[in-house]
N, C-alpha and C positions, 0 to 999 in steps of 0.2 A: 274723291272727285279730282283733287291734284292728279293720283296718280295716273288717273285716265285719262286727263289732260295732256299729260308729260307722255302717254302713249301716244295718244292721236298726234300729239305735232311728231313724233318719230316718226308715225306713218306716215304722214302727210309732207316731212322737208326732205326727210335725208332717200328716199324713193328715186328712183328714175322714172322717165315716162311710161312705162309699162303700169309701176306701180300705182303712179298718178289716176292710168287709166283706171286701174284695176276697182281703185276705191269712190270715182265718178261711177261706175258703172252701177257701184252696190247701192250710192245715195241716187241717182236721177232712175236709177230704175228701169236703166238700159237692158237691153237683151243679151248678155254676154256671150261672148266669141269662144270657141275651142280654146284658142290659146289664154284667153283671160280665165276661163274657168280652171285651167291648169297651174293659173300663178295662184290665184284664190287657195288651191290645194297648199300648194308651196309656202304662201305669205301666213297660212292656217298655223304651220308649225312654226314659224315667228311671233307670230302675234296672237295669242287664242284668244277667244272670243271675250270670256271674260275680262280682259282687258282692253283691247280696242274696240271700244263703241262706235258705234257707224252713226254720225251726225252730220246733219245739213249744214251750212258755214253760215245762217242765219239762227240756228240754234245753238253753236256757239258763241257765235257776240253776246247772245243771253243771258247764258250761263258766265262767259267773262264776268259780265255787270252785274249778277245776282252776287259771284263770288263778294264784289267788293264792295257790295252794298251791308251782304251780311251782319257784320258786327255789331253795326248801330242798328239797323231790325231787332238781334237778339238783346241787344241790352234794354231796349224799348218795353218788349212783353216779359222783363226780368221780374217779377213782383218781390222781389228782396234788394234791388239796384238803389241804392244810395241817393235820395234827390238830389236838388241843387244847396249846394253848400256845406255838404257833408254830413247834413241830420240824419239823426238813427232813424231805419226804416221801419222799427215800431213805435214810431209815434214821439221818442225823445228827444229832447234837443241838442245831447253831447253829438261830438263827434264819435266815428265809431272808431275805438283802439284800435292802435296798433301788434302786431305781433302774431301770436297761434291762437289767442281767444279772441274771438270776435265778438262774443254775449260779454266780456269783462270776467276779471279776473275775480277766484271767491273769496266773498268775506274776513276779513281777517278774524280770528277771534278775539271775542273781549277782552279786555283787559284783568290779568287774572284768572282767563277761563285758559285750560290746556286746550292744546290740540285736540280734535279727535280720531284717533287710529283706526285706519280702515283695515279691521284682520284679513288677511290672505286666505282664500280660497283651497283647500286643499287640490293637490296634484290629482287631478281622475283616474290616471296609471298608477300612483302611486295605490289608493286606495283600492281598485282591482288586483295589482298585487299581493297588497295584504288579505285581500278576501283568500286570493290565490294559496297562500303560504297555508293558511287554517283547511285546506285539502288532504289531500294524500300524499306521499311522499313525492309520486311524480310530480303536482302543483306546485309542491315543498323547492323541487330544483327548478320549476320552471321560471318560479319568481326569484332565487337566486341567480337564475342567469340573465332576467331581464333588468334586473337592477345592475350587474355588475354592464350590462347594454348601455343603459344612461347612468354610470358611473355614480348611483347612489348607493353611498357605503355606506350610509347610515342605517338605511334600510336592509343594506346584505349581511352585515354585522346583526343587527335582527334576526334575519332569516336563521342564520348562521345559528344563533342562541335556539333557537328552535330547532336545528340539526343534530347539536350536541345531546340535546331532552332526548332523541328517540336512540333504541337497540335495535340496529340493524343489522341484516343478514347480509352474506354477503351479495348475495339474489340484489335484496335490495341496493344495496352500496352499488351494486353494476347499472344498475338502471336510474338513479340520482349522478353518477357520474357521465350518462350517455346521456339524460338530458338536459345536463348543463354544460355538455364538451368539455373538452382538453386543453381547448387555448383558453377558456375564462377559469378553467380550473389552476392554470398555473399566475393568470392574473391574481386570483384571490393570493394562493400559496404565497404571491411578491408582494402584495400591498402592507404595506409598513402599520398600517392604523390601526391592524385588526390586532386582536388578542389572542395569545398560545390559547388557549382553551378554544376557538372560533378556526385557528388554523387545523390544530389535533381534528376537531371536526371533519372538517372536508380533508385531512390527510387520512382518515379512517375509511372515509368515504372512499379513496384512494386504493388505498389497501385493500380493501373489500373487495373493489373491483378486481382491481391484477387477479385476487386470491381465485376470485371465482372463475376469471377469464382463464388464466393455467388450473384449473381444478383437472384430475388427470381423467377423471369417471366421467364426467362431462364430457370432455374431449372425444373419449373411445365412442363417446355416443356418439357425438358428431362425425366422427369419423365412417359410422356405421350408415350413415344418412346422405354419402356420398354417392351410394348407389341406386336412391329413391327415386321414382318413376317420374316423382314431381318436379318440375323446374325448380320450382320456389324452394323447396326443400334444399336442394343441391345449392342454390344461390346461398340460402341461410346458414346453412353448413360449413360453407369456405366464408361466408364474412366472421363467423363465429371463430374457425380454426385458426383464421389472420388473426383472430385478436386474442387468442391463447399465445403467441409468440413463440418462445423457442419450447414450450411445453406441448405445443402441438407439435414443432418439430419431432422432440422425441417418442410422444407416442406413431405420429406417422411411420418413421423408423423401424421401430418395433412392431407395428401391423404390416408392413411392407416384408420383414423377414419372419415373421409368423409363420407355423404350417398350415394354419387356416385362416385368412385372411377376414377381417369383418367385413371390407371391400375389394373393388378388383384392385390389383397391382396399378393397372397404368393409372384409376385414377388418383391413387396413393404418391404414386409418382409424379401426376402434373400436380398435385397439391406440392409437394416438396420442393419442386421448381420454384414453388412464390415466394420461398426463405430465400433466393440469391443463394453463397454461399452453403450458407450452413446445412442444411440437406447432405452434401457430400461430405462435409465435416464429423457430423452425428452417422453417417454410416459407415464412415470409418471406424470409429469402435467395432460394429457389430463383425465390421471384414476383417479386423486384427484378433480383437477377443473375443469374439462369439462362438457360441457352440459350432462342431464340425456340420451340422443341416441348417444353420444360418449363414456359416458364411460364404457358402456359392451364390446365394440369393443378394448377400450384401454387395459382393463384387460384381454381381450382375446388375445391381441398382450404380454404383458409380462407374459402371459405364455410360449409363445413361445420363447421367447426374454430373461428375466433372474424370471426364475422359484423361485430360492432360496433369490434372495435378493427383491423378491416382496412379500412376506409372508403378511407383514400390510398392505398392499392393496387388499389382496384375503380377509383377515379376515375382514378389514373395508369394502368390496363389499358386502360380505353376510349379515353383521348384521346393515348394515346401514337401518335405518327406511325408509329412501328414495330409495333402492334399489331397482333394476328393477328384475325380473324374471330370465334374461336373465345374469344379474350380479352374482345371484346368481349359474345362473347353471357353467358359467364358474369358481367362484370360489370353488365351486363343485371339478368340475375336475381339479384343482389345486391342491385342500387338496388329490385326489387319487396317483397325480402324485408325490405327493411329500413326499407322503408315509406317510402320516397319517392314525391313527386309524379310525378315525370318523371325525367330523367336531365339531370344536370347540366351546362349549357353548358362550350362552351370559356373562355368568361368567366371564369365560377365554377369550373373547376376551375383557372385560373390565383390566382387570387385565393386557392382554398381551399391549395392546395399552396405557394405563397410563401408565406400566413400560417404556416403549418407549419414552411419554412425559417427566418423569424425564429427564431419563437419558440424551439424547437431549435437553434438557433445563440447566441441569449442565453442559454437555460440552461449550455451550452457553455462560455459567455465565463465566466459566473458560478461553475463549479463552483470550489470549494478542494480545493486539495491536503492534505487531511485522511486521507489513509489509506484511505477509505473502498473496498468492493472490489467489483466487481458483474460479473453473465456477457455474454457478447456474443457469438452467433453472426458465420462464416466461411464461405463459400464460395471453394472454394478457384479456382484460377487454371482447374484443369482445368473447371471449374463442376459437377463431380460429387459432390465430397464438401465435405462440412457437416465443420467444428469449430468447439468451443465455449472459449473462453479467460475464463479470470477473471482482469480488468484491474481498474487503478485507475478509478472514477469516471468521474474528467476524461477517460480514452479512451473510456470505455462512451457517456458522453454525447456526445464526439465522433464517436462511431460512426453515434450514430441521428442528428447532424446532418447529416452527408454523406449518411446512405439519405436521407431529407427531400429533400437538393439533388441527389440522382438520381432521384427519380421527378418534384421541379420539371425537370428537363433534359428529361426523358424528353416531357413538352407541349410542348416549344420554348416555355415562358414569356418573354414579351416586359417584361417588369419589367428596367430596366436595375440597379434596385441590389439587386432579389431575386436576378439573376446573378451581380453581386458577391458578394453575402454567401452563394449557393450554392456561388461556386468556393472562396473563402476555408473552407469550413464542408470542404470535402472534401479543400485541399490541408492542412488542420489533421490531421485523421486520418492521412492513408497520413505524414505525416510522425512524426506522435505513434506511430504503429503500427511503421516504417521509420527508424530514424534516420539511415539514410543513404538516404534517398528526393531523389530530382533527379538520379539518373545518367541516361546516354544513353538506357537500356535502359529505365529509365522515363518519360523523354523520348516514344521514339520508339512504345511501349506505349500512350501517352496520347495522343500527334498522329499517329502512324504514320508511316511511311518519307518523307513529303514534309515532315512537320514541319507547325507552324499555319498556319493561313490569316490574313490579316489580322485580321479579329473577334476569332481567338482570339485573337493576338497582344493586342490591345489591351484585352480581358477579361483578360489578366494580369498585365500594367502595369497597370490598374484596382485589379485584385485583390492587386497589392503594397502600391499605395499608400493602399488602405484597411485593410489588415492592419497598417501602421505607425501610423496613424491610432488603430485601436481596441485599442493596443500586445498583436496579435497574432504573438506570434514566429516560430511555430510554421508559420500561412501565409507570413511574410514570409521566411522562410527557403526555404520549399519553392518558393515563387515566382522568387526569387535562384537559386536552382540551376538548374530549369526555362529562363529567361530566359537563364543561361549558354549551355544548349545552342546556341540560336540564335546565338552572336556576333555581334550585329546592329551594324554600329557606330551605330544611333542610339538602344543605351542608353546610350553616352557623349556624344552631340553633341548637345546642344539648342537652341532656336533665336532664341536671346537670354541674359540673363544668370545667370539660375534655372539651377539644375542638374537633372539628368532624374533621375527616381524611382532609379534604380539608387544614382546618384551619391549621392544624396541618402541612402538604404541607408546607403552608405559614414560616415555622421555621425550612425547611432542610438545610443543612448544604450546599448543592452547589449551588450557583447562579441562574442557569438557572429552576431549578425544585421550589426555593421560588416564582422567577418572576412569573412563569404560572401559581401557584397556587393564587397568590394575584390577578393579572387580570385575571382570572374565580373569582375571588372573586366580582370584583367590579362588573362584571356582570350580577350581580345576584342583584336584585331590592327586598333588607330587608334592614331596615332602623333603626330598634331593636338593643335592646342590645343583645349578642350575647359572650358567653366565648372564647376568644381571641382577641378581635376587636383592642386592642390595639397594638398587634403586627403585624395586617395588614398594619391598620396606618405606623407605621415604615416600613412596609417591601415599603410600593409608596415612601415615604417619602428617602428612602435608593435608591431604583430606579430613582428617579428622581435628588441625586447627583450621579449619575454615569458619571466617564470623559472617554475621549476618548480610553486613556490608562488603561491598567491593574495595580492594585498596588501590589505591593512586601514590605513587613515589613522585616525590618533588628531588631532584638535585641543585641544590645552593647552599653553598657552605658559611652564605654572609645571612645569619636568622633571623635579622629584621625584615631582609626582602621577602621573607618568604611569609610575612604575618599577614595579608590582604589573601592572598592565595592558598593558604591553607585554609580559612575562614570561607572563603567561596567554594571550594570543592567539597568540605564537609557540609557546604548547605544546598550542592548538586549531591548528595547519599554516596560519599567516601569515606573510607580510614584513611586517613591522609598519616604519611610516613616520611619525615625529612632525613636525606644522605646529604653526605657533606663532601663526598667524592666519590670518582667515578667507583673508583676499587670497592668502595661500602654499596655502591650501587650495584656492578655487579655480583657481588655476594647478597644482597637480597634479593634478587632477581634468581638467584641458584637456590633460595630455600625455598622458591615457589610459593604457592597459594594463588591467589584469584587476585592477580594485578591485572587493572584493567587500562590502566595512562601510567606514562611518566611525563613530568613536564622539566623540564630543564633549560637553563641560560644558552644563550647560543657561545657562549664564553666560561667554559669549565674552566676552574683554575689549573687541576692539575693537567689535563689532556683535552687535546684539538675537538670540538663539537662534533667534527667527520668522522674522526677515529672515535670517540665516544658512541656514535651511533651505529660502526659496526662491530668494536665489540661487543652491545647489546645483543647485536642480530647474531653473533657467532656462537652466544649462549644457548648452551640445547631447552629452555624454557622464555629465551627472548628474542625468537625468532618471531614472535607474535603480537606483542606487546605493541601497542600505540605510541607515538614518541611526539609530543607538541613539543617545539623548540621554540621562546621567544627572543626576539633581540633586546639588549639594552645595551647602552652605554657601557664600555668598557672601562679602564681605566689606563689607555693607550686614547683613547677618547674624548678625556676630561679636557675640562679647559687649562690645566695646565700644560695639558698637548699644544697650545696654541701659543704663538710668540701672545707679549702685550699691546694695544693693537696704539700706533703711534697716531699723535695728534697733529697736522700740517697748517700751513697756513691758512689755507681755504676750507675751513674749520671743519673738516672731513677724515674720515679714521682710513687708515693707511693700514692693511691688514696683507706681510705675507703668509702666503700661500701654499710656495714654491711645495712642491712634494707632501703638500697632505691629500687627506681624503675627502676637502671640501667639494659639497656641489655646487658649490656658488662657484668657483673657478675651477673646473676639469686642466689637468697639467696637458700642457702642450709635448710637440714631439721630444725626445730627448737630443739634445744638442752633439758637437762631437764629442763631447769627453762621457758622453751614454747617461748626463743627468740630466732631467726634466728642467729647463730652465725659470727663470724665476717669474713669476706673473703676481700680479698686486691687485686689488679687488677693493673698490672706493663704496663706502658704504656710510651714508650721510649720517653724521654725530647724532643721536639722543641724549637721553638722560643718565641712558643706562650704561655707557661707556660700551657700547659693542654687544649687549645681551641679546638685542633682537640677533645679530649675525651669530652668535653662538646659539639661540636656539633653532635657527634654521640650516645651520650647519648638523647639530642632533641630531637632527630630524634627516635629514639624507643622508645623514651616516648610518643611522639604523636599519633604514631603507637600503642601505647599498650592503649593508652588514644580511640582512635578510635577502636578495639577489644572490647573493654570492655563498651562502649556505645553500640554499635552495639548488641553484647550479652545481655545484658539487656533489649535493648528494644523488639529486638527478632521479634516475631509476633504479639506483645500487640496490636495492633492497624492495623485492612486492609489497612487506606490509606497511600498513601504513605510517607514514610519516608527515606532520605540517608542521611549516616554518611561517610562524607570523613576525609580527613588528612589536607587538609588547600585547601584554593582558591589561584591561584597564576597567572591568566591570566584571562582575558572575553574569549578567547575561550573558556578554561577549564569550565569554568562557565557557557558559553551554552550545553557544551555536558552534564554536572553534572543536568539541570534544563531538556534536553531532556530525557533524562535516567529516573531521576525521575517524569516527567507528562506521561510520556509512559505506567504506570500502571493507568492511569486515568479511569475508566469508559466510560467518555465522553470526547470529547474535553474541553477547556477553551472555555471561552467566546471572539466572535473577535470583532472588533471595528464597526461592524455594528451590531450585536446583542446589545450591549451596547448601542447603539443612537436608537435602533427602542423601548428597553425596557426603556431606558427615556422618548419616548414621550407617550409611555403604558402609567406610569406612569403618567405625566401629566393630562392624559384625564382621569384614574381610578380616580383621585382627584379630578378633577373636576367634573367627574358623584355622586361620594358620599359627594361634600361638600353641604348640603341642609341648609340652614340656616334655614330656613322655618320647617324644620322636629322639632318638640318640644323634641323627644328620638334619636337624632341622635347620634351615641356611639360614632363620632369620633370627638376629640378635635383639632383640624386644630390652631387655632387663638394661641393656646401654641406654635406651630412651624412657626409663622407667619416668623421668621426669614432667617429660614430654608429655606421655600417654597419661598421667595423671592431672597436667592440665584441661588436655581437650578431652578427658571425660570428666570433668568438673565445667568447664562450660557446655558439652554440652548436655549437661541435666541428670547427671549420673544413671544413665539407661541401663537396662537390664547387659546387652552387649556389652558397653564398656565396664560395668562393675562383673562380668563375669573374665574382663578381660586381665584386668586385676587381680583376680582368684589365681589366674594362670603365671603370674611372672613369680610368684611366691617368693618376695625379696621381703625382708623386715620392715622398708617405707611403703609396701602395697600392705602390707597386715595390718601394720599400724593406721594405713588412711582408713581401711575398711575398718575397723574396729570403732576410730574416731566417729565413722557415718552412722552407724548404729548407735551414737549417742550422742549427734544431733538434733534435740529435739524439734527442730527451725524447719527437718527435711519433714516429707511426707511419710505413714508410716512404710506404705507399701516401702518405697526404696530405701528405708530402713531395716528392712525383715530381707530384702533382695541383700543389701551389706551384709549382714550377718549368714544369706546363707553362702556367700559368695567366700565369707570368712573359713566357713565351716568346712567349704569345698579343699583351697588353699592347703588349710590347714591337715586333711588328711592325706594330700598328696604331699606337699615338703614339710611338715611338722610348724613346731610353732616357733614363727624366725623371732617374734619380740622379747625383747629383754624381761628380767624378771620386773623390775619398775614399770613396765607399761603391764605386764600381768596382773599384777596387784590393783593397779588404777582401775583394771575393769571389773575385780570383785567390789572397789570400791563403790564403781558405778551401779552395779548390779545392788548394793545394797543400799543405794540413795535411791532409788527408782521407786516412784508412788506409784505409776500406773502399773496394772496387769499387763499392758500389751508392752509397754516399753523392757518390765522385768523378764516377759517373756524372749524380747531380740535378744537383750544381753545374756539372757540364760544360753542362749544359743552359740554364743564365744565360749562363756566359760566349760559346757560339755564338750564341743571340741577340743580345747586345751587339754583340758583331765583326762581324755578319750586316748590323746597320743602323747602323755605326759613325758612319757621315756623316749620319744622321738625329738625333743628340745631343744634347739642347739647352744641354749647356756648352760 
């Protein structure tokens, strides 16, 4: 009613005469005129009907005065209205309360009596839920995802209990997962409340899905249904193959270069499109390593697929010597589409594809071992099926350096050191991919059944000796092994004084690349003298004391310092070994073994920390080696490097400065006589007479003491080296030796490399000790000591106790005689001593004295047991056997 009001006076003031007229006419009931019926149109869409009411002006005075008569009318015919005086209107005589109750507020209970609790009505959703949940497995997700909807985890946690009860398929796990989605799936996964047995749930649930969605026989079917008459079909098909991921990638792939396709090509191809990327990623495998009737078809899909980042694959298809016709033509129409001039000479596709191999091989060398994780397509051996692996970096990037050095192979590129750095860039990968790559079988896989031809031979000796060069481990090992195959003896005989790359192998500075290259040494059947033999020698010799643990050298010659830090690294898994100077330092660094840190003072007593760190590195075994250097306080440092600090009147310490190394006052320029003049530094009196200023001086002295190592040693040296401020915790000490092996090349050595290259070891010594050779270059019976330690640790093996048979010295007779009457050893390697005796013995006669001969008839007739009297029977018939062969 207002607001009708509030229209009609609009219509009726703010109007001109026209409008005046317009609205006289509609109430007297005039005739209206052409032009008034026209404004009526007009004023129509101003004012529509239902809001301006057409009334006479004696029916609104009416309506004025009913308005404001109303109130009191309605409260008249109220039958709940209050009489006079504020009595209850049924019938009482209170007044009626104040506030939200107007019948009064309810009874208190009596005195004594509890309250009464009104129980809660169960939730109506909640309880259809739980009907829900008692359903099938679909029901089962539906009601965990509408609970996880209204955030009742108490209920989901339920559900959830009831997930883990059932054994699902992975069918099923796909269909509990699509009907509770992916965003509530990863809610549950984060909420804190729930229990590992209730998460393991829905992350099986999880798993089940993926499993089923990349299921590969599934896929093929899918795949097969892209050419179905049905829409539906075709729609259900790609939403299926999108949620196989890069699983359908690779089957798509491999149906696209099939010779019978389960679908047509193009629509193989617009599905491929829907990966982005990866479609011309996974057919690159097929275009590099796929059989010669896949890969026209592969290069004919990344044309279509990624034109521009397939460039070294159109130019390797054309000028590969093995190229098909068919290769060629589609690289053809690659070079037009992609707007070249002409097609690129043999010149220029060598040039273009070695520049490729560097660069790809430097980024290679470059990467860090930071964690970092990226994908890499596979083609497998059968060249049929594609996988995808997420590696570290350093392999990813080695991956694409080796494709690079095979599609360079594939021109027969004549670049002698683009060869190099292609074989290097490929034996990096299958090794980093294979760690135990260089058997026979990938030998004979890579050369074939007649092994290399010259060329190759000598592109791998190349390729050793520039892997060592560009301290490539990684090649230089895969090439050591490879090289083994061949037993050539002229990886050991060279042809003047220099030792041959192999040899040379045998004296690298890391661990793992000497071990390989000494055992390919041993197995290699020359018995000659030979330029190096003697540091092969050492290198079994040094393998065969290898312990369980890693060693860590500490240099500090004051041995209280070093009681915290020896204690902390044996409890990061070291032999910890204290030198007391640099000269003992490097002479245990020249005996080798498996040193993995040295930590040392940034202040050697006898030589400069800079000069200390590069004799290390000029070591042919410590060019490798890790080097933590911390600072401490020297003793140019102490406080009696400091005047006494004077006390003045204005009760403040008076502290010169002039010419130290304080950071509290940096020395000014030097004056004219060229000395820094004198500057004073006020430092308000404590208790302590000056200790805070002496320990804050410490403290930026070590600081400026580590600056200034750091700056010197600079880049002098690749491997690694950190300079800290002091050790002061075993944590701090693990992240400071993490930090610093993270720039490693390769890993350290772990405790099973270690025991497998001890017993290497053993069996190279014993295949090269020939007593019988008259030019055998290796002096064995000089280290008799030696070899009788590290075949007592390690467990007197059949190798090392035959290796013992062979030095035939009166301390090997005598050990082995002892071991057969060991009762404490096992019997097998009791019966192995004695035959090992036996052996000895009929090659040099019997070296032990008549005193030790005696002792073992002794033994032989204290012997209770049959099997014990039988070992020792076994000495004393070989003794009486070569009785007259004696040497007492």
């Amino acid at each position: 009613m207002f607001s009708h009001s509030y229209s009609i006076w609009e219509c009726e003031s703010s109007g001109g005469n026209e409008r005046a007229d317009y609205f006289a006419t509609l109430g007297g009931g005039k005739k209206e005129s052409k032009n008034l019926r026209k404004k009526r149109l007009e004023y129509r869409h101003i004012f529509p009907p239902k809001v301006c009411l057409v009334m006479k002006p004696h029916c609104l005075i009416v309506a004025i005065a009913w308005i404001a008569a109303a109130p009191l009318a309605v409260r008249a015919q109220d039958p709940f209205a209050a009489p006079a005086g504020g009595a209850d209107p049924f019938g009482g005589a209170a007044a009626m309360p104040a506030g939200n109750a107007p019948f009064g507020e309810p009874a208190a209970p009596a005195a004594g009596q509890a309250a009464t609790e009104v129980e809660a009505l169960p939730d109506p959703l909640v309880l259809e839920l739980q009907r829900y949940s008692r359903g099938n497995n679909e029901k089962l997700a539906l009601a965990i995802r509408s609970a996880v909807q209204i955030a009742d985890w108490d209920q989901v946690a339920a559900f959830l209990d009831l997930l883990s009860a059932k054994k699902l398929s992975d069918a099923e796990s796909a269909t509990i997962a699509s009907t509770i989605r992916s965003n509530y799936l990863l809610r549950i996964q984060q909420y804190p409340e729930l229990s590992d047995a209730q998460r393991d749930a829905i992350g099986k649930v999880i798993a089940g899905a993926q499993k089923y969605a990349e299921d590969r026989q599934r896929i093929r079917r899918e795949i097969a249904r892209l050419d179905s008459a049905s829409e539906g079909e075709r729609l259900d098909a790609i939403a299926n193959l999108r949620n196989g991921g890069l699983a359908s990638v690779a089957e798509l792939a491999a149906a696209y270069v099939a010779d019978k396709p389960v679908a047509s090509r193009t629509q193989l191809l617009d599905m491929l499109r829907r990966f982005e990327d990866q479609g011309g990623v996974a057919m690159r495998q097929f275009a590099l390593h796929g059989k010669p009737s896949t890969r026209a078809r592969a290069v004919q899909a990344l044309l279509d697929l990624d034109l521009a980042g397939s460039m070294p694959d159109f130019v390797a298809a054309y000028h590969a010597t093995e190229a098909s016709g068919e290769e060629r033509d589609v690289a053809r129409k690659a070079f037009a589409a992609a707007g070249l001039r002409g097609i690129p000479s043999v010149e220029e596709a060598e040039i273009y594809l070695g520049s490729r191999v560097d660069r790809a091989a430097d980024w290679a060398s470059r990467a860090a071992n930071d964690g970092a994780v990226q994908r890499v397509w596979k083609l497998e051996d059968d060249q049929q099926t594609l996988q995808w692996l997420e590696v570290p970096r350093r392999l990813a990037l080695a991956s694409a350096a080796a494709d690079a050095a095979t599609r360079y192979r594939r021109v027969q590129g004549s670049a002698a050191e683009t060869r190099i750095t292609g074989e290097i860039a490929d034996l990096t990968y299958r090794i980093m991919q294979n760690a135990d790559f260089g058997s026979a079988d990938d030998f004979a896989a890579r050369y074939g059944e007649s092994g290399p031809d010259e060329a190759q031979m000598t592109l791998l000796q190349r390729a050793l000796a520039a892997a060592i060069e560009r301290r490539n481990e990684y090649a230089s090992i895969a090439a050591i092994r490879l090289l083994k195959q061949t037993a050539a003896k002229g990886l050991l005989l060279s042809n003047g004084a220099t030792p041959t790359g192999l040899v040379e192998a045998a004296m690298h500075s890391t661990p793992r690349v000497r071990y390989e290259a000494a055992i390919a040494a041993s197995e290699i059947d020359y018995r000659q003298g030979y330029s190096g033999s003697s540091e092969l020698l050492h290198r079994w010799l040094e393998m065969s004391a290898l312990q369980r643990r890693p060693t860590a050298l500490i240099l500090e010659a004051r041995r209280h310092l070093t009681r915290d830090k020896l204690s902390w690294l044996e409890s990061l898994g070291y032999d910890v070994e204290i030198v007391s100077s640099v000269a003992s330092l490097l002479r245990r660094i020249d005996a080798g073994g498996d040193i993995q840190l040295v930590v040392c003072s940034s202040q050697p007593y006898d030589r400069p920390i800079i000069e200390t760190v590069d004799l290390i590195r000029r070591r042919p075994l410590g060019g490798e080696v890790p080097i933590l250097i911390y600072c401490q306080l020297g003793k140019t440092l102490w406080d009696e490097d400091l005047r006494e600090p004077i006390l003045d009147r204005s009760k403040k310490i008076i502290v010169d400065v002039a010419g130290s190394e304080s950071a509290l006052a940096a020395a000014e320029e030097p004056n004219e006589t060229g000395l820094p003049r004198v500057r004073r530094t006020e430092i308000r009196l404590d208790t302590s007479r000056g200790e805070r200023f002496r320990q804050i001086r410490a403290k930026h002295a070590v600081r400026e003491e580590r600056n200034r190592v750091a700056q010197n040693l600079g880049t002098r040296w690749p491997a690694p080296v950190a300079v800290v401020e002091d050790i002061t915790s075993p944590q701090g000490l693990a992240l400071m030796i993490r930090d610093l092996t993270q720039s490693l090349p390769m890993p350290a050595l772990t405790a099973e490399e270690r025991r497998r290259y001890t017993d290497a070891a053993m069996v190279s010594l014993a295949k090269v000790a020939s007593p019988d050779e008259p030019h055998n270059p290796y002096d064995f019976r000089s280290h008799e000591q030696e070899l009788t330690s590290a075949i007592q640790a390690g467990g007197f093996s059949t190798a090392g106790l035959s290796l013992l048979s062979t030095l035939g010295t009166p301390s090997s007779q005598l050990t082995l005689a002892n071991l057969v009457d060991s009762v404490a050893l096992p019997l097998k390697i009791r019966q192995s001593a004695a035959e090992a005796f036996r052996l000895s013995v009929e090659r040099f006669g019997t070296r032990i004295d008549r005193q030790s001969v005696a002792r073992q008839y002794e033994r032989y007739n204290a012997a209770a047991d049959d099997s014990d009297r039988a070992a020792l029977g076994v000495i004393l018939d070989a003794m009486e056997q070569r009785a007259n062969a004696t040497s007492r």
